[in-house]
C-alpha positions, 0 to 999 in steps of 0.5 A: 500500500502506498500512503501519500500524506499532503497538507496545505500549510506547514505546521500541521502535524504531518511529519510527526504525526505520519511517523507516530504512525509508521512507528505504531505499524512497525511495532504491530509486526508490519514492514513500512518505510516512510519517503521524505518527499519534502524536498526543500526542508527533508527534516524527518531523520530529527524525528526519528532522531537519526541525527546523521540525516537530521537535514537530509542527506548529504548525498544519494538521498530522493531528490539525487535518485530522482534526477537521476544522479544515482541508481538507488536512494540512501537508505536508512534503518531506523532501528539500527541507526537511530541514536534514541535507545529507545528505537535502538532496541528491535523486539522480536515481532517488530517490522522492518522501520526504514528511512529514505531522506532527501538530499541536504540543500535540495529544493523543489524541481520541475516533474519530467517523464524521467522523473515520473518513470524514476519515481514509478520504478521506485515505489513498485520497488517498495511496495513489493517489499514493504507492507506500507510506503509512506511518501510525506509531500512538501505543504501545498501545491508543490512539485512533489504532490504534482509528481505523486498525482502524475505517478498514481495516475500510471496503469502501471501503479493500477493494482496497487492500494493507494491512499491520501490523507491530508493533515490540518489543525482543527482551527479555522484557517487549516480547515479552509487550507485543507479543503482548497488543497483537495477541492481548490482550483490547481487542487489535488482533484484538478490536477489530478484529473489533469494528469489522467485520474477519475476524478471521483475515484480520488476523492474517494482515496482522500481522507482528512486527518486534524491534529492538535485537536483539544478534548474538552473532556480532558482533566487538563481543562479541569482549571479554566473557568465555566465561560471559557468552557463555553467558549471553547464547545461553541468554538469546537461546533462552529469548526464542526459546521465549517469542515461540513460545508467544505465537504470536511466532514465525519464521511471524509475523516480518518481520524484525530490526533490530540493535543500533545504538550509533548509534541508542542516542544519536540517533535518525535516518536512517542514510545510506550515507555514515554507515556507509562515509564516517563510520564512525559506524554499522554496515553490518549496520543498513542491510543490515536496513532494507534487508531489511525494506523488500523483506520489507514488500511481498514477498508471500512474507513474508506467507505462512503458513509 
């Protein structure tokens, strides 16, 4: 299966949250790598805290593979690589974790039939050998989004499960943001539709995923004042309406990441151990990457309701 995680502003949760993700696969047993398609700013290795590919590769990364400087990009193994214990210690039942960076000081480039044909090779590669691919695109209408849509749209690629999802915060300005991504002029429906795909058959492989959301159920909220309560379940239904107008609604959602203090002030994987040994994170955070993770290759959640 091959996961393609858009967003329409940076900001949104996508990297960290599509890692969480990757990393609650790879301790259920499943095989998975995840591709920094970010090209100008390929910075997940600090998420994995793999510091040798914290800004990219320094050669040999995606954007190397793609314009054809090399024959294969650099490949990184999480669990062996990376300088966190925690993630240095594979359990027996765990899936491969695997790496693909992007070059240090890369930047976005213009699709070639070269490029598409690269890139093509490359994810019928890894989706033989992977479970699950995870390609994270740069924020907007970039030239990697353009290159996912051009390659997905290939017969070649026809068999193959592909899934989107695109990531906002739960405010209103993301809530706009996400829905002009997807429905939007030059928007992930036009160009697909542009570059050969049935226009209905992708939205329906598109699914919005919010982050940062507040629960106002939570214990935390236990010391703000009665209005302010108010306020924020007046605000929460007032976001509810809008994600419905914009066809945002509970038929085109995935799911919800929380609120994390955590993920506020850095960005990482959350182990077990950070939320019952530390207790440094919140169970509810990996209760939602862990649903999200069962929502991505349930057929039930793509199912119109």
């Amino acid at each position: 299966m091959l996961v393609f995680a858009a967003s329409d502003k940076g900001g949104t949760g996508r990297s960290v949250t599509g890692c969480n993700i990757l990393y609650r696969w790879a301790l259920a047993g499943v095989d998975v790598c995840y591709l920094d398609f970010d090209f100008g700013s390929p910075t997940v290795g600090t998420i994995f805290q793999v510091d040798s590919v914290g800004r990219g590769t320094p050669s040999g990364g995606l954007h190397s593979y793609l314009t054809g400087s090399v024959a294969s990009p650099h490949r990184v193994d999480v669990w062996t690589e990376s300088e966190r214990p925690g993630l240095r210690t594979r359990t027996a039942g765990t899936g491969q974790l695997v790496l693909f960076p992007g070059d240090e000081g890369g930047g976005e480039f213009p699709i070639h039939a070269q490029t598409v044909q690269r890139c093509a090779d490359l994810l019928l590669r890894l989706e033989e050998e992977f479970d699950v691919c995870l390609v994270d695109l740069s924020a907007g209408r970039s030239y990697a989004t353009q290159l996912a849509l051009a390659v997905t749209a290939r017969p070649a690629l026809a068999a193959v499960p592909v899934r989107w999802l695109v990531f906002h915060r739960w405010t209103r300005q993301h809530i706009l943001a996400a829905a002009g991504l997807v429905h939007g002029r030059h928007g992930l429906a036009d160009t697909g539709e542009a570059l050969g795909h049935d226009r209905a058959a992708l939205l329906d492989s598109i699914r919005y995923v919010r982050t940062a959301v507040v629960d106002l159920d939570s214990a935390e909220l236990a010391g703000l004042r009665p209005g302010q309560i108010a306020w924020l379940r007046d605000c929460n239904q007032d976001l509810q309406e809008l994600a419905s107008r914009n066809r945002m609604g509970r038929t085109t959602l995935l799911g919800s990441a929380p609120l994390e203090p955590l993920l506020q002030w850095r960005e990482q994987i959350i182990s077990d151990n950070d939320v019952w040994g530390r207790g440094i994170a919140n169970q509810a955070t990996i209760e939602a990457f862990d649903r999200l993770a069962r929502a991505v290759t349930d057929a039930e959640s793509w199912e119109r309701l």
